[in-house]
N, C-alpha and C positions, 0 to 999 in steps of 0.2 A: 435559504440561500438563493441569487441571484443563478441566473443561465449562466453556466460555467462558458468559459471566453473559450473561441474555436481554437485556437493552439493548445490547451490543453484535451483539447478532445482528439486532438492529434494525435499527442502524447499517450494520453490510456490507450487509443490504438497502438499505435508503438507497441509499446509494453504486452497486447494481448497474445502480438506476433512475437514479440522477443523473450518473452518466461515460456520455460518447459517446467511445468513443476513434475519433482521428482517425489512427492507426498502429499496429501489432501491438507489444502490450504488455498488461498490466496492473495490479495494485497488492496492496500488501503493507502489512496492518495491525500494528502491536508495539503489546500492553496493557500499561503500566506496572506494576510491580512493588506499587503502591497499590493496584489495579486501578480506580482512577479515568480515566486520562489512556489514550485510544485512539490512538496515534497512524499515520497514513495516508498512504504516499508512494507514487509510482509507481516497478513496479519496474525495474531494470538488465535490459536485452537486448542480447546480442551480436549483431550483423550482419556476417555473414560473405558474400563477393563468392567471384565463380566462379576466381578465384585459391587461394581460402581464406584470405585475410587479412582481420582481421574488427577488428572496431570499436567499443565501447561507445556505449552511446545510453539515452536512457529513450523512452515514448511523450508524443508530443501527444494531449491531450486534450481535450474542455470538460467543465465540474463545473458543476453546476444546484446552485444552496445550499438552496432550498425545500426538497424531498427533504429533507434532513440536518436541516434547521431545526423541519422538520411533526415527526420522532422526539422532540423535548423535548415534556415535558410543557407548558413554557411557552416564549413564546421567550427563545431564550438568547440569552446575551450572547456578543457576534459581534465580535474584535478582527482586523486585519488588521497582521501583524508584517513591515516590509518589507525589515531585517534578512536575513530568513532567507524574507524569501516566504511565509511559513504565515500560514494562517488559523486562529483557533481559534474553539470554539463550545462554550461552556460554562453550564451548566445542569442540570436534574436529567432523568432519563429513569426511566419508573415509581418516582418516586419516589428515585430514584438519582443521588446527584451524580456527573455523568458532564463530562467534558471531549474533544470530539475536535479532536484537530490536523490540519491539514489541509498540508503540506507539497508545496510544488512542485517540490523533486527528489526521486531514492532516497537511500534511512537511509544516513549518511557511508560504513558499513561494507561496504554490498550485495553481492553477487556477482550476475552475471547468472544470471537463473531460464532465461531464453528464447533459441533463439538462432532467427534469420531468413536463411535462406540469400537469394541475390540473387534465386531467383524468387518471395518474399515468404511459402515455405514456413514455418512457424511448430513446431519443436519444441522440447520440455522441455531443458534441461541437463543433461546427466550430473551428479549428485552427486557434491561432492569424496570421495576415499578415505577410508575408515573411519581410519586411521592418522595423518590429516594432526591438525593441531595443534587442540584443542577449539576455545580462542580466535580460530581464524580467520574464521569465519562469526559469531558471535553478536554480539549488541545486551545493554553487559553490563546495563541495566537495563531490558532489554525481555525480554519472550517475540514470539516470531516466526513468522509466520504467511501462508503466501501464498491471494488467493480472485483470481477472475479472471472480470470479463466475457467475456472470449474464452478460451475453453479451445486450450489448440496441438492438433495435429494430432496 
């Protein structure tokens, strides 16, 4: 992937100021192949109990819109889609017509990033095998990308 364009790095800042997570997790941004459209979901974590049977989840969180909305040069225009839960915020950023979506689950495709054992330890996932199938992981009109307020352990 190319150096991501500076209005989007705006943006992840944004976001690092405006999520409070309320559970071990955090979010994954895919830049549309336009490179207009950001889009922003939280990511899949495994939870795994002292059994080791484990469970899919994403994190709760709260999201402050100010933050996101101060990045546009002006304010943007702000739809709420109840469809699908997103929010989008669309406008230009230095100058740059930018769009971010704001999504309240993980991208349809996710694999958990995180896995949380039952005493709420927090570490990274193994990476699938270099052999497994390309298409399994990817967003095919996304590039893919994880940042995280809370780093795992």
């Amino acid at each position: 992937m190319s150096e991501e364009p500076a209005w989007i790095q705006k943006v992840v800042a944004a976001l690092e100021t405006a999520i409070e997570f309320e559970s071990p997790g955090s979010f994954e941004i895919a830049l549309g192949e336009d490179g207009q459209v950001l889009a922003v979901a939280p990511c899949l974590v495994e939870f795994v109990d002292d059994d080791q049977e484990s469970e899919e989840g994403f994190p709760f969180y709260n999201l402050e819109l100010r933050p996101l909305m101060n990045v546009f040069d002006n304010s943007p225009n702000v739809a709420w889609h109840t469809r699908d839960s997103s929010i989008w915020l669309e406008g230009k950023i230095d100058g740059v017509d930018a769009c971010v979506l704001l999504q309240g689950e993980p991208f349809e495709d996710a694999e958990p990033s995180f896995v949380v054992d039952s005493e709420g330890n927090i570490r990274e996932k193994e990476a699938m095998p270099e052999d497994a199938a390309e298409g399994d992981l990817s967003l095919s009109t996304f590039q893919k990308r994880r940042d995280s307020k809370e780093r795992p352990n």
